[in-house]
C-alpha positions as CSV (number, residue, x, y, z in Angstrom):
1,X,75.5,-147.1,79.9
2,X,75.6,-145.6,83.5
3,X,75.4,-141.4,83.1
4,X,78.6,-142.0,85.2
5,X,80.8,-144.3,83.4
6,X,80.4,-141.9,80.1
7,X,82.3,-139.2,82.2
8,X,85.0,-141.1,83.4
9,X,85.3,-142.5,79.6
10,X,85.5,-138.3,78.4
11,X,87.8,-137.9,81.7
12,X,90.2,-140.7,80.9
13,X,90.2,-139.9,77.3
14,X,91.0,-136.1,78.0
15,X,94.0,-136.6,80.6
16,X,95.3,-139.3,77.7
17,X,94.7,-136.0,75.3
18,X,96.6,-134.3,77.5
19,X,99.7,-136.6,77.2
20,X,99.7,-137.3,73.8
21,X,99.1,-134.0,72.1
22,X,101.7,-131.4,71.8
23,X,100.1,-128.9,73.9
24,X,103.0,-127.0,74.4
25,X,102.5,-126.1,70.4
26,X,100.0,-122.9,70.1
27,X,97.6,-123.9,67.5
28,X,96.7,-127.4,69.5
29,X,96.4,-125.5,72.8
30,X,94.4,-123.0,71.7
31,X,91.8,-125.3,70.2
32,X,91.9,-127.8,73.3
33,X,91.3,-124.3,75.2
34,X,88.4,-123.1,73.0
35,X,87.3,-126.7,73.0
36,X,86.7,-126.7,76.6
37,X,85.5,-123.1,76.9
38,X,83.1,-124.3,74.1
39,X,81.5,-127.7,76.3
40,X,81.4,-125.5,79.4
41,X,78.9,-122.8,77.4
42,X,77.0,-126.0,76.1
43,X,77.2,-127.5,79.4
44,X,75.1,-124.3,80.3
45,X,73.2,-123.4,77.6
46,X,69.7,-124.2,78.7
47,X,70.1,-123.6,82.1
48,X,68.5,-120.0,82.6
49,X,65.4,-121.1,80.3
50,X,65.3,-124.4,82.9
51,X,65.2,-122.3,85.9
52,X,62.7,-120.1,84.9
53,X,60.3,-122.1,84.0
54,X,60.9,-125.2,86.7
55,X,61.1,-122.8,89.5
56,X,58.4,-120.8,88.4
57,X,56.1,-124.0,88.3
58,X,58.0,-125.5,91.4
59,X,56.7,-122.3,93.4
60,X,53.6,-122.3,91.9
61,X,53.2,-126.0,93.1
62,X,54.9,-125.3,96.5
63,X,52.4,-122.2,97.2
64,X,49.4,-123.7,95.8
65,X,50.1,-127.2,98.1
66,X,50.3,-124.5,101.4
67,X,54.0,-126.3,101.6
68,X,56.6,-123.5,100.6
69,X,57.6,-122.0,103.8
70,X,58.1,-125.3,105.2
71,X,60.0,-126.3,102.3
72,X,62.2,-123.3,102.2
73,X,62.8,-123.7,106.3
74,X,64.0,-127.0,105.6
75,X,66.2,-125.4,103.2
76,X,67.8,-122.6,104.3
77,X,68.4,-124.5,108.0
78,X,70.0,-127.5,105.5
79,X,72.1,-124.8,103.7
80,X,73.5,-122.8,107.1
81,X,74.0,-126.3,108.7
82,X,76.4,-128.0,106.5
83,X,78.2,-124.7,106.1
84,X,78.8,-124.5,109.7
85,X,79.9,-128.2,109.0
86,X,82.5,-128.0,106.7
87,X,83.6,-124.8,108.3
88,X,84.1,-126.4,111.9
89,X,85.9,-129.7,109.4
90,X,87.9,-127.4,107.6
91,X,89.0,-125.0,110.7
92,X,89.8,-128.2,113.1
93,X,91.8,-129.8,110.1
94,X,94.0,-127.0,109.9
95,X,94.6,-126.6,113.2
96,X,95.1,-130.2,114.3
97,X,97.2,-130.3,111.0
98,X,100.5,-128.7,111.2
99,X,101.0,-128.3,107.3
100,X,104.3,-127.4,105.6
101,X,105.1,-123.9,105.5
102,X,105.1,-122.4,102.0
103,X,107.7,-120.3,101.3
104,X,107.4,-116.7,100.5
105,X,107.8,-115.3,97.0
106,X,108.6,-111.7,96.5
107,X,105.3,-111.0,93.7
108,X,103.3,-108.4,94.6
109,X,99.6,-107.4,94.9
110,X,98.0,-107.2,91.7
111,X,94.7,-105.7,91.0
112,X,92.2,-106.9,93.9
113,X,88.9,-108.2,93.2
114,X,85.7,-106.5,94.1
115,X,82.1,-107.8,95.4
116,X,79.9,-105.2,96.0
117,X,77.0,-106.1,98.2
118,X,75.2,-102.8,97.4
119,X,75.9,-103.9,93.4
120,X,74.4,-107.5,94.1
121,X,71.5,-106.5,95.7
122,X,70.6,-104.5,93.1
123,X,71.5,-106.8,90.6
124,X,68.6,-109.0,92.4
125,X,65.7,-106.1,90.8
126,X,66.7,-105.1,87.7
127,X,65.2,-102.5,85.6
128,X,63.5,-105.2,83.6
129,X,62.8,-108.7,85.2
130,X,63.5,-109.6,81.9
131,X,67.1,-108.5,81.7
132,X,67.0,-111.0,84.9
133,X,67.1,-113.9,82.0
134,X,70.2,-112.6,79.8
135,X,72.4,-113.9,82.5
136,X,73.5,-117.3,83.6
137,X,76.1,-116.5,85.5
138,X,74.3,-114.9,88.7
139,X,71.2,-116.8,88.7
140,X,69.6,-115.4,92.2
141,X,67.6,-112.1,90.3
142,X,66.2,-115.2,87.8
143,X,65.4,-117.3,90.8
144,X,63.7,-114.5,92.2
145,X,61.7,-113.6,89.1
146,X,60.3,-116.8,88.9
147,X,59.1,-116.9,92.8
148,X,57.0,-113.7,91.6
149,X,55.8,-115.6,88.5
150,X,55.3,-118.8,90.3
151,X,53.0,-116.8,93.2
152,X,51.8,-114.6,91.3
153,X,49.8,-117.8,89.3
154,X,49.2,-119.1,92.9
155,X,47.5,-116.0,93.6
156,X,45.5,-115.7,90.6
157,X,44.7,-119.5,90.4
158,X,41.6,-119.5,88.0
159,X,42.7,-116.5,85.5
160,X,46.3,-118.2,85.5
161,X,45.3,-121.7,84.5
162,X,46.8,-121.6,80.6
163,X,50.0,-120.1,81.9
164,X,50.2,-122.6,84.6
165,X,49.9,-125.1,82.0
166,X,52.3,-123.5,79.5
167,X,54.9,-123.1,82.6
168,X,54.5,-127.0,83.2
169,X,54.9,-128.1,79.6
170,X,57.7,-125.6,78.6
171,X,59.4,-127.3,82.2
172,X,59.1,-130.7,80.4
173,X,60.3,-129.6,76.9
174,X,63.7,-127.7,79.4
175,X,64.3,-130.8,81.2
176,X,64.5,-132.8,78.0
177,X,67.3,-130.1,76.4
178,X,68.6,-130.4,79.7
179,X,69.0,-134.4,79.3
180,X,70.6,-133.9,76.2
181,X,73.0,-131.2,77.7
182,X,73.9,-134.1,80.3
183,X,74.4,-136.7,78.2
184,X,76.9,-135.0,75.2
185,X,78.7,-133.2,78.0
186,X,80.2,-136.3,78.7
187,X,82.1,-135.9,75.4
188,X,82.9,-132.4,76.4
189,X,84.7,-133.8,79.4
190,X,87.4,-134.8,77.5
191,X,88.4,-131.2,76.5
192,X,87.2,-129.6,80.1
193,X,89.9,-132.4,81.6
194,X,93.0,-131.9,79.0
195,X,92.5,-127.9,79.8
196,X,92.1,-128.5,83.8
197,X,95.3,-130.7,83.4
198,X,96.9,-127.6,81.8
199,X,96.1,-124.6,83.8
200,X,97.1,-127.4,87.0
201,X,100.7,-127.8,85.2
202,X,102.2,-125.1,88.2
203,X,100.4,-126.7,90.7
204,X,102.2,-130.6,90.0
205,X,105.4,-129.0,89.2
206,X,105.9,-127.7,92.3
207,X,104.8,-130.2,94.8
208,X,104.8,-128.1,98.5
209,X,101.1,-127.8,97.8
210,X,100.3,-131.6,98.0
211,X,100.4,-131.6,101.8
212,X,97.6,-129.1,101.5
213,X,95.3,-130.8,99.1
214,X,95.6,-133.9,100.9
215,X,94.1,-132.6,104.1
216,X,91.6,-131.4,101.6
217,X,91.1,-134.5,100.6
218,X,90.9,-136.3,103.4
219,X,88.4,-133.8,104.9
220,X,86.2,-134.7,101.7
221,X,86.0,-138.2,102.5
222,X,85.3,-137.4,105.8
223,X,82.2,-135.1,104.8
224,X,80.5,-137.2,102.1
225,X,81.6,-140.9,103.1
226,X,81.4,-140.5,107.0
227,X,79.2,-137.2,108.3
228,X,76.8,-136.9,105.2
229,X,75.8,-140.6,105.7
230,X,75.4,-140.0,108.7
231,X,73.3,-137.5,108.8
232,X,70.7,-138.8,106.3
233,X,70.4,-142.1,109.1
234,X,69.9,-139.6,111.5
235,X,67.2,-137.2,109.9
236,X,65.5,-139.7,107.7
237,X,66.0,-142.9,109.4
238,X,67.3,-144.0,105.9
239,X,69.2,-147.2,106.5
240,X,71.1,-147.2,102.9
241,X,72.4,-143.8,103.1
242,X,75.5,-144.0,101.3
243,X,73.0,-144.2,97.6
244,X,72.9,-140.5,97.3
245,X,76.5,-140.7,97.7
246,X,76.2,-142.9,94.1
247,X,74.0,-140.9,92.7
248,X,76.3,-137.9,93.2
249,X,79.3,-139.4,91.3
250,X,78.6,-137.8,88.0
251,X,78.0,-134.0,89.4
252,X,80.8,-134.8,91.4
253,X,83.3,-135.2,87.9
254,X,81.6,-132.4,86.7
255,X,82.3,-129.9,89.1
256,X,86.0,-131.0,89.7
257,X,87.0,-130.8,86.3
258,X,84.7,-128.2,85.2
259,X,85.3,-126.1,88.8
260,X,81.5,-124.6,88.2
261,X,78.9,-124.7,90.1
262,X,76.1,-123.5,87.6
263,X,77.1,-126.3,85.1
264,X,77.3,-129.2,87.7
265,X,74.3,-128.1,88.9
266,X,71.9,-129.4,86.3
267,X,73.9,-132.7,86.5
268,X,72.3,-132.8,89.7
269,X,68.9,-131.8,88.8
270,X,68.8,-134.6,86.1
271,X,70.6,-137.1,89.1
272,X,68.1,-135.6,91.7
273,X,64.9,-136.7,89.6
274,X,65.9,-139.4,87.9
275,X,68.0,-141.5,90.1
276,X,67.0,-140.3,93.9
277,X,63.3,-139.5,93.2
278,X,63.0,-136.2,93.4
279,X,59.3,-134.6,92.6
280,X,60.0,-131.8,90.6
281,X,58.5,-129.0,93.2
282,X,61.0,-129.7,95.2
283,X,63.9,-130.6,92.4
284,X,63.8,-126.9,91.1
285,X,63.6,-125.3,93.8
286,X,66.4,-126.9,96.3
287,X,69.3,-127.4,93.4
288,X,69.2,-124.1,92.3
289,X,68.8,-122.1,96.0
290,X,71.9,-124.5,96.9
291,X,74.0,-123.9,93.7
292,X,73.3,-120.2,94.4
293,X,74.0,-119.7,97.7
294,X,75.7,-122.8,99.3
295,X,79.8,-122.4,99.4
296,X,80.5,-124.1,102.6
297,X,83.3,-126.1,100.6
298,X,84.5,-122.8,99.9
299,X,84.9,-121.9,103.3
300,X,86.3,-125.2,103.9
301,X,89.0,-124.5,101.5
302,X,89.6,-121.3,102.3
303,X,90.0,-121.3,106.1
304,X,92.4,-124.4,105.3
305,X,94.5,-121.8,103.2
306,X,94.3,-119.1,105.4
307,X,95.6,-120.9,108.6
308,X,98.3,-122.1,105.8
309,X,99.6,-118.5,105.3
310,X,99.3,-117.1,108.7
311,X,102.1,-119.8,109.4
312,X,103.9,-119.3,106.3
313,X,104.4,-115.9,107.7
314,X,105.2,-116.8,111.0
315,X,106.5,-118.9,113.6
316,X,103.6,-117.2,116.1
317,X,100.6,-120.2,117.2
318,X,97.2,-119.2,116.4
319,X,95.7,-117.4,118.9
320,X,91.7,-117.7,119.4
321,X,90.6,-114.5,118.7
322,X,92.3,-115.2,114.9
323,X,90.4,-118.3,115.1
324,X,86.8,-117.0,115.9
325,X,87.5,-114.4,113.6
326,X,88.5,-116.6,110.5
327,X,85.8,-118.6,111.5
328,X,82.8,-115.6,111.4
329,X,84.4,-114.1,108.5
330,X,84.2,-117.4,105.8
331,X,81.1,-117.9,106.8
332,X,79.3,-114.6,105.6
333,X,82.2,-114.6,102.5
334,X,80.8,-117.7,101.3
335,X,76.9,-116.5,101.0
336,X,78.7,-113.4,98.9
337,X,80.0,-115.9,96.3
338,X,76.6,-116.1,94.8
339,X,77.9,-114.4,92.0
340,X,80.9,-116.0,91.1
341,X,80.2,-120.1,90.2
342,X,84.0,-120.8,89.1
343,X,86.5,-119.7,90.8
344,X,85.0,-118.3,93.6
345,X,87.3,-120.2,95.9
346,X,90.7,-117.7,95.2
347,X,88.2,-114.3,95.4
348,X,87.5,-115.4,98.6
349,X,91.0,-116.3,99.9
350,X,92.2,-113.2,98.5
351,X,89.5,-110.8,100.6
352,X,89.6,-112.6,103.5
353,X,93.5,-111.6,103.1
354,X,93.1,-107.9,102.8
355,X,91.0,-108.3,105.5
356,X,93.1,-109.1,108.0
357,X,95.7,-107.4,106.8
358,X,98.6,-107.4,109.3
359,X,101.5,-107.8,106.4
360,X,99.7,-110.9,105.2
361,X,97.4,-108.6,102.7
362,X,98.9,-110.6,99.8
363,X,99.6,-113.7,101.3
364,X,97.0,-115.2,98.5
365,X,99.5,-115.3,96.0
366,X,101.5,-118.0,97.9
367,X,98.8,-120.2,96.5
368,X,97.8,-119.2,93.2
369,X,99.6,-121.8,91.3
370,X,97.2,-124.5,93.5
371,X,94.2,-121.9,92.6
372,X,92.9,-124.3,90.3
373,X,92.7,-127.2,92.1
374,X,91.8,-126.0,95.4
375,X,88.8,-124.4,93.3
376,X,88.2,-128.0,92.2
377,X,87.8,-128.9,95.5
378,X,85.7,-126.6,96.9
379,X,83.4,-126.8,94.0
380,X,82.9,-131.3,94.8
381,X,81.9,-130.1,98.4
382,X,79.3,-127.8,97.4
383,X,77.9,-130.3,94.9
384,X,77.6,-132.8,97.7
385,X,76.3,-130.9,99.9
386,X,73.7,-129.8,97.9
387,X,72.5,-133.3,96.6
388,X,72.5,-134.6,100.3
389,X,70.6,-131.4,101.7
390,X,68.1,-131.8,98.3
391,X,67.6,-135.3,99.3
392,X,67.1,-134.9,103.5
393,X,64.6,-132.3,102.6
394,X,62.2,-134.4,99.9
395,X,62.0,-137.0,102.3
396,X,60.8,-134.7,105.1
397,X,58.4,-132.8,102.6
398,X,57.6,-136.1,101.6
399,X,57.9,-135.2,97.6
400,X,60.1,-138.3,96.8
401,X,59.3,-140.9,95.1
402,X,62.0,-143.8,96.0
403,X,63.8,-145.4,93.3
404,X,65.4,-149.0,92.7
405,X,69.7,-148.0,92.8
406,X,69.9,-150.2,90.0
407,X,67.4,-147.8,87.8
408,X,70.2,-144.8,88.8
409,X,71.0,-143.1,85.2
């Protein structure tokens, strides 16, 4: 059975949960809760021991073959690209789109969250490189750790050969706890969608958000059926584009229900090599630099919002200079978010808030009961975006290896 199909199953099975059990009595929700908290630690339980060693070996490879700067160009101009795309999608949308205003509440500013630029920086050289593998939430300090490892066996080629060849086989004993991970998850679904179905209860009650998350919508369809596509036609001359569309169906469940990039990440690692082809110098280095840094659905979501609450506050059109500035300011949020995998979608919208200021500083909480959904969304772009970007830049490095759609997992 198709890697796919078992996660709609766990999905279906889980919104059923949702209806059937009495949710609204404590003991069952707090186990559904714990259940769900429990698949999403599962869901990334072997993902800082898979990074290290993968990328560590991927650079190693990468250096070794003369091909990592060419690579990691491809990359990064990928990564900045289709952030500027779904920022231009997501500002035109909301402009073209004259959305329902939302009315304003009288709650006030809670505690605001903080991102310290100065704290992540640092937190990319710890005191220890090895306190850089305690934690799987901010994965760039481990990514960076095992550039230095992987180059540093480049470097010392001869002296680093049983290293090199304990790196490659503890990548191949990761990736098989990573298969497993993949495959039970899908039973871990089913808990993950009951609880998303229950912390989106505000968000179907009230229904002046729908408006909104339809233009998300649309705008999705628009990126990954239509421009995506196109793109891959374009760059690689690929005249059956719309497979890695396919092949992103499962991380595409994951990261909806689950809102995190981290965990949906390895769905697309396992879907990257097994389904598109993906050699694995280029599989572990790509997934992870886009799961880290890539939040241009983020900034799609978030400049929909904004535009949202500038007119929920007034009656006043958008003038440009609010437009260029919204525009410069999500795009160097979104490559702050490296930190924050789930959830990051709401931090955002509520700096870029007290930001501008201008009696809108806490025009956030006019959307916090959608919080979770829009979150959803913004998680499905980045996903995307990073299996397509993954996939345009194998073929131009030429580390793919084509496979049959009907051998997909």
């Amino acid at each position: 059975m198709k890697v796919w199909i078992k996660y709609l199953i766990g999905i279906a099975l889980g919104i059923a949960a949702y209806f059937i059990l009495p949710l609204n009595t404590p003991v069952v929700n707090y186990f559904m809760t714990s259940f769900s908290e429990f698949s999403v630690r599962f869901g990334r339980y072997a993902l800082a021991p898979l990074l290290f060693f993968s990328a560590s070996y991927a650079f190693f490879r990468l250096k070794d073959s003369k091909t990592f700067l060419k690579t990691l160009s491809w990359s990064v101009g990928l990564l900045i690209v289709f952030t500027l795309v779904l920022l231009v999608l997501g500002v035109a949308s909301a402009l073209i789109v004259e959305l329902p205003r939302i009315p304003i509440t009288g709650e006030k500013m809670t505690e605001l969250p903080d991102i310290s630029i100065k704290e992540l920086l640092m937190q990319i050289f710890p005191f220890s490189g090895f306190d850089s593998l305690r934690d799987g939430v901010y994965l760039l300090p481990l990514f960076v750790f095992s550039a230095f490892a992987g180059f540093g066996c480049a470097a010392e080629k001869e002296i680093a050969k049983p290293v090199v060849t304990f790196l490659e086989a503890a990548s191949k004993i990761c990736y098989s706890i990573l298969s497993f991970v993949v495959e039970w998850l899908s039973v871990g679904m089913i808990a993950i969608a009951c609880n998303w179905l229950i912390s989106t209860k505000a968000f179907f009650e009230t229904k002046i958000f729908l408006p909104l998350t339809a233009v998300v919508f649309v705008d999705f369809v628009i990126f990954a059926c239509i421009l995506c596509p196109l793109l891959i036609r374009i760059l690689c001359k690929d005249p059956r584009p719309f497979h890695v569309l396919y092949a992103s169906i499962t991380p595409i469940l994951a990261a909806f229900f689950s809102g995190d990039t981290n965990l949906a990440m390895q769905v697309n690692m396992r879907h990257g090599r097994e389904s598109l082809g993906i050699r694995d110098e280029t599989n572990s280095m790509t997934f992870p630099l886009f799961s880290i840094f890539s939040r241009g659905g983020t900034a799609l979501v978030m400049a929909i919002c904004f535009v949202t609450i500038l007119r929920s506050y007034s009656k006043l059109g958008i003038k440009v200079d609010d437009v260029v500035w919204l525009f410069t300011s999500s795009f160097f949020i979104s490559f702050i978010l490296c930190a924050i995998p789930s959830g990051g979608t709401f931090v955002a919208l509520t700096l870029l808030c007290t930001m501008y200021g201008r009696g809108v500083a806490a025009g956030y909480l006019l959307l916090r009961p959608a919080a979770p959904v829009l979150c959803s969304f913004a998680a499905i772009f980045d996903v995307t975006s990073a299996i397509y970007a993954s996939y345009i830049t194998a073929v131009k490095m030429k580390t793919i290896d084509h496979t049959d759609i009907r051998h997909y997992i």
